[in-house]
N, C-alpha and C positions, 0 to 999 in steps of 0.2 A: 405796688403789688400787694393786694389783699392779703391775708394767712390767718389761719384759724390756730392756736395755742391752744393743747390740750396737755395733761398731767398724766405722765406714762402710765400711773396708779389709774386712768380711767380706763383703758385697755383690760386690764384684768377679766371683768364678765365679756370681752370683745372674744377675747381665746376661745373663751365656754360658749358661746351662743351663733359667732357667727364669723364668717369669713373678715379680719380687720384691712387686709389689702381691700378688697374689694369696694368696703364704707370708704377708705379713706379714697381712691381710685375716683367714684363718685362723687366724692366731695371737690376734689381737685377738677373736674372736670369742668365744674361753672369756674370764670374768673371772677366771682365773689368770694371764693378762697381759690387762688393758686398753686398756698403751699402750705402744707402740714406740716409744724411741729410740734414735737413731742418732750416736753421737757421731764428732767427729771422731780422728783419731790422735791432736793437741795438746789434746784434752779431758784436763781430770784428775778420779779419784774418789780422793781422797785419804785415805780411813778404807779400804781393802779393798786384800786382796793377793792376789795369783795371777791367773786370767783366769776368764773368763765363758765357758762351751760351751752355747750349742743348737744340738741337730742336728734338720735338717728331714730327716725320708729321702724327701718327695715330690722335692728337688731333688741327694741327696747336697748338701748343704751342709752345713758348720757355719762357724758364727757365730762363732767365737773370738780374733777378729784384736784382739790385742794389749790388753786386757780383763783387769784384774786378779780376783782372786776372792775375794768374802767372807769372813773368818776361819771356821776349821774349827767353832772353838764353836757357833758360829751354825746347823750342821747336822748336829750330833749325833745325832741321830734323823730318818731320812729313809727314804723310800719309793722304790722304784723305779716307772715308771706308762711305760706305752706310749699313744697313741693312734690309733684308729681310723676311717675313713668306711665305714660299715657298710649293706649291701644296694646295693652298688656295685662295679664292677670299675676305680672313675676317682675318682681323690684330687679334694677339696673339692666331691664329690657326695654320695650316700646321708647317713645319719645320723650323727654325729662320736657315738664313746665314748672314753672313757676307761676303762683298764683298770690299776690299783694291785696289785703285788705285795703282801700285805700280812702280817702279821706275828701271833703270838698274844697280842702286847702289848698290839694297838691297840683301843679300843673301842669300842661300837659308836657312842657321844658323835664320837668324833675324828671317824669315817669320815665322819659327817654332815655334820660343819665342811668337811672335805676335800672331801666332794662337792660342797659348795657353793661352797665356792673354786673347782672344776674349771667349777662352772657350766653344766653340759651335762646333757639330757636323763635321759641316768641315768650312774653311774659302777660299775665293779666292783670290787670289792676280792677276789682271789682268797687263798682262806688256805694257808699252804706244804704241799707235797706230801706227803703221808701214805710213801708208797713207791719216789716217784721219778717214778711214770707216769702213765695219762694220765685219772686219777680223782681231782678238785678238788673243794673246794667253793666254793662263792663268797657271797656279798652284795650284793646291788642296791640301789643305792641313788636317790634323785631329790635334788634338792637341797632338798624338805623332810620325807622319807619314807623307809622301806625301805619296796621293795616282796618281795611273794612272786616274783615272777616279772616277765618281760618282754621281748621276742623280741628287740628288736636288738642287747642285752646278750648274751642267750644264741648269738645266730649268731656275734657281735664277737671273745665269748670262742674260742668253739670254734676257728674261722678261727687266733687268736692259739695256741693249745696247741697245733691241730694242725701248726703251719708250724713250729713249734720244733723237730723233725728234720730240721735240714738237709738231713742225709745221703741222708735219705729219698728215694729214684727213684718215683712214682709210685703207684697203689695205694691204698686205704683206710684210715684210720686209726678204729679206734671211741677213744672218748671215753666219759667218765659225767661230766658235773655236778651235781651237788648244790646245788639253792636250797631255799630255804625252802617251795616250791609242791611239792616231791618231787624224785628223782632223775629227768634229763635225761640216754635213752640215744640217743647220737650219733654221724653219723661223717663225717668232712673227707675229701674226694677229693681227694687230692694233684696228679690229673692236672687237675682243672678247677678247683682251690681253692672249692670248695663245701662250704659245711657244710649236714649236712641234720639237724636234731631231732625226737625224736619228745617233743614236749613237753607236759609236766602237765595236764589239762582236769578240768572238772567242768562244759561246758556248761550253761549254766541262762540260758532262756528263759522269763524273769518274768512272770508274770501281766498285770500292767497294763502297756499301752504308755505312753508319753511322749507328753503331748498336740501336737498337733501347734502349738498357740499356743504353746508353750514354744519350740519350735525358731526359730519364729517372731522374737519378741522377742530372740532370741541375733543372727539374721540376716536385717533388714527386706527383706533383697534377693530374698529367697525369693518374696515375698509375691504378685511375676510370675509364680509357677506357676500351671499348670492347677488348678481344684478336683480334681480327681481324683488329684493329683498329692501333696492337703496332707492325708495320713494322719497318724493317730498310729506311733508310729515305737517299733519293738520293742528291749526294754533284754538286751542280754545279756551274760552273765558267762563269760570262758572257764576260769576259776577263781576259788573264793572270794577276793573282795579286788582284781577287776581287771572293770570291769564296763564297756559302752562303748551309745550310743544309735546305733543305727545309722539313718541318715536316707536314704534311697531318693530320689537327683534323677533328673531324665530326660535332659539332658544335657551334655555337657562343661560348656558356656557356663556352665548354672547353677554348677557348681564355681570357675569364674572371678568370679561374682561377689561368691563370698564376703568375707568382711571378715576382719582380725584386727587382736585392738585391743579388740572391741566387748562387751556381756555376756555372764557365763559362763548355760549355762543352769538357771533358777531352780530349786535341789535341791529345792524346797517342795512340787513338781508331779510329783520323781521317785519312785517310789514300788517300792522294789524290794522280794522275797518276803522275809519272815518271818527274821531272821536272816544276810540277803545286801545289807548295807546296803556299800558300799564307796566305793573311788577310782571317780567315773564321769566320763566323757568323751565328746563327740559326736564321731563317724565318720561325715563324708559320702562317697558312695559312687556313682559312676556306671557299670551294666555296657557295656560299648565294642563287645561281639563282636558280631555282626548275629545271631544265632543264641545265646538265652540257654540253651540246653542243650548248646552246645561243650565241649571240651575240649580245655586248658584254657581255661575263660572267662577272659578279661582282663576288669580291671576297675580302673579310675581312681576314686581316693580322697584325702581332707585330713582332717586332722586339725588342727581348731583348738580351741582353748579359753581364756581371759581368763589361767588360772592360769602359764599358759608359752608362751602364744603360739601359733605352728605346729609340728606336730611333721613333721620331712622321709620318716619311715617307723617304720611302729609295729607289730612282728610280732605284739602281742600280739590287737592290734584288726584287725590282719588274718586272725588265727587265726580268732578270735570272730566274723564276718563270715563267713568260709568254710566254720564249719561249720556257722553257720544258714541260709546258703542252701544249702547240701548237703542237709540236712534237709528242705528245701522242694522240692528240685531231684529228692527221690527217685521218688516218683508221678509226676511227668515222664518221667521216663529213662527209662521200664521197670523201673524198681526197681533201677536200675545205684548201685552198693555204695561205690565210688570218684571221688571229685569232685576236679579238678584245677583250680588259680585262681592267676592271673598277675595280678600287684598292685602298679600303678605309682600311687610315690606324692612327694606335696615336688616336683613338676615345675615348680607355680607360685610357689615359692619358689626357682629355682635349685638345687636340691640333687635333684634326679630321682634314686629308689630302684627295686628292683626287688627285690618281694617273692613268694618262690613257699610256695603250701600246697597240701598232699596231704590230704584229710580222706577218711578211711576208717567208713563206717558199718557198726553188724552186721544182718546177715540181716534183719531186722527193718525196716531203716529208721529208727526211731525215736529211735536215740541212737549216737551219734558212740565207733567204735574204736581211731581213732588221727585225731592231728594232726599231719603231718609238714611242718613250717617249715623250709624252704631259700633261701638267698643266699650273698654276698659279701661280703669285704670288704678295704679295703688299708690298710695301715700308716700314719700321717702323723708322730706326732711320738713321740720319747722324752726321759726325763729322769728325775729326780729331785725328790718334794718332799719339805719339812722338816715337821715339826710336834712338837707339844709334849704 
């Protein structure tokens, strides 16, 4: 079990500036620390020299009150790593990531260990700069997977590149990311701290929906809906390898009663197209605006599942959601080309997100142009890890 040692004496400006449950709460929440202790001044750690630094940047603190430091052997090989709350403008809200500097040594074995120590949602490992500027590539990782792709990484990241010019007075900045899903062209608006992607798709809206007894069995609580309400429920993919069940409630309340904890649902009944077998995940989803042909619709969503629990926001299954109701939304609209969708999510977990997509369709209707993923995000922790 990991554990962070801090010197009660570093607490002191923690009183003055900012909520100390709450840092520590956050801290404990990755299993890169578990558990916090607080020792006293007259504590001794008598195998280690130097001191201990964690800096929180939500409170300007650091930790390092009089805290010796591990011999140097010990971290010969180390990582620099920032972290993130991501589709938020308010630290220990939206989605925590983690972001690793990482190196051409490291492989793709390590990153996995690492991500798993980080314990969060997804982690990035960005590989060093080719020319200095502001064209990366990166690695996504879950803690038991890489994936090709996945929003709140790609916003986390970008937000992180693009705030690295200080100097910078206001203005646009583009970006390119490079995942595994294709290159992500992007750009950070210095003036509002926004990053907006226009990110990799291959929408695919599978043949067979998901019975609605599947959903069912994930969620007994449902079971109070209207007949009319317990459809089979369409599987879609916003690219090969990221595929989500999107489940249609009627309203708020039913989102509240969801569970987490309970079964995943049964893959035996999921039945995706010929070669689009993937990572699937159910996406509940409720449209909020009184007017479902607004602009932007708002729409309130959760994202549970047995294998990680609740996700607090998921750009990826928000894409995927947006632009199959865009699709749907076209014959409605007058055949209007552009669908705008405001996507708040993790509210019932304390971690309230806010997720924005742009889905652009061509002339046609039929199939999706562009998908442009936009949010936030603030800075919370940095450091260094070791590994071997």
């Amino acid at each position: 079990m990991a554990r962070l040692i801090v010197a009660s004496g570093a607490f002191a400006k923690a009183g003055e500036t900012g909520d100390r449950q709450c840092v520590l709460q956050e801290i404990c929440r990755m299993s890169l620390v578990r558990h916090v202790e607080v020792l006293k001044p007259t504590d001794e750690w008598d195998d280690v020299r130097g001191k201990v630094i964690y800096q929180c940047l939500s409170t300007d603190l650091q930790l390092d009150a009089a805290l010796p430091t591990m011999a140097h052997s010990q971290f010969d090989k180390s990582l620099r790593y920032v972290t993130l709350d991501v589709f938020t403008e308010e630290r220990f809200r939206g989605n925590p990531l983690a972001i690793v500097e990482s190196s051409s040594e490291v492989g793709q074995d390590v990153k996995q260990r690492i991500a798993r120590e980080f314990n969060l949602s997804e982690t990035v490992f960005l590989h060093p700069p080719s020319d200095g500027g502001f064209d990366r590539t990166c690695d996504i990782f879950t803690t038991t997977e890489e994936l090709p792709f996945a929003g709140h990484p790609t916003i986390g990241t970008l937000v992180y590149l693009g705030s690295q010019d200080e100097a910078a007075d206001g203005g646009t900045q583009s970006i390119v990311l490079r995942t595994k899903a294709g290159p992500i062209n992007a750009k950070f608006h210095r003036d509002t701290e926004v990053a907006e992607a226009s990110i990799p798709h291959s929408i695919r809206i599978h043949q067979k929906s998901v019975p609605w007894q599947t959903v069912l069995d994930a969620q007994p609580s449902l079971d109070r809906l209207p007949a009319e309400s317990k459809q089979p429920c369409r599987l879609v993919s916003i690219v090969k390898g990221m595929t989500f069940v999107l489940i249609h409630l009627p309203h708020v309340e039913d989102l509240l009663s969801l569970t987490v904890g309970g079964p995943r649902l049964d893959p035996g009944t999921i039945k995706w197209d010929e070669g689009w077998a993937s990572f699937t995940a159910p996406y509940y989803y409720v449209i909020t605006s009184d007017d479902e042909n607004a602009t932007p619709l708002h729409i309130r969503t959760r994202m549970i599942d047995q294998s990680f629990g609740e996700d607090p926001a998921t750009g990826s299954a928000a894409s995927a959601l947006s632009s199959y109701l865009a699709l749907a939304l076209y014959m409605r609209t007058a055949g209007r080309t552009t669908h705008l969708f405001s996507i708040e999510q993790g509210t019932e977990m304390g971690r309230r997100s806010k997720i924005g997509v742009n889905v652009t369709l061509d002339d046609s209707g039929k199939s999706v142009k562009e998908v442009l993923l936009s949010g936030s995000a603030v800075p919370v922790s940095q450091g260094t890890i070791s590994y071997e």
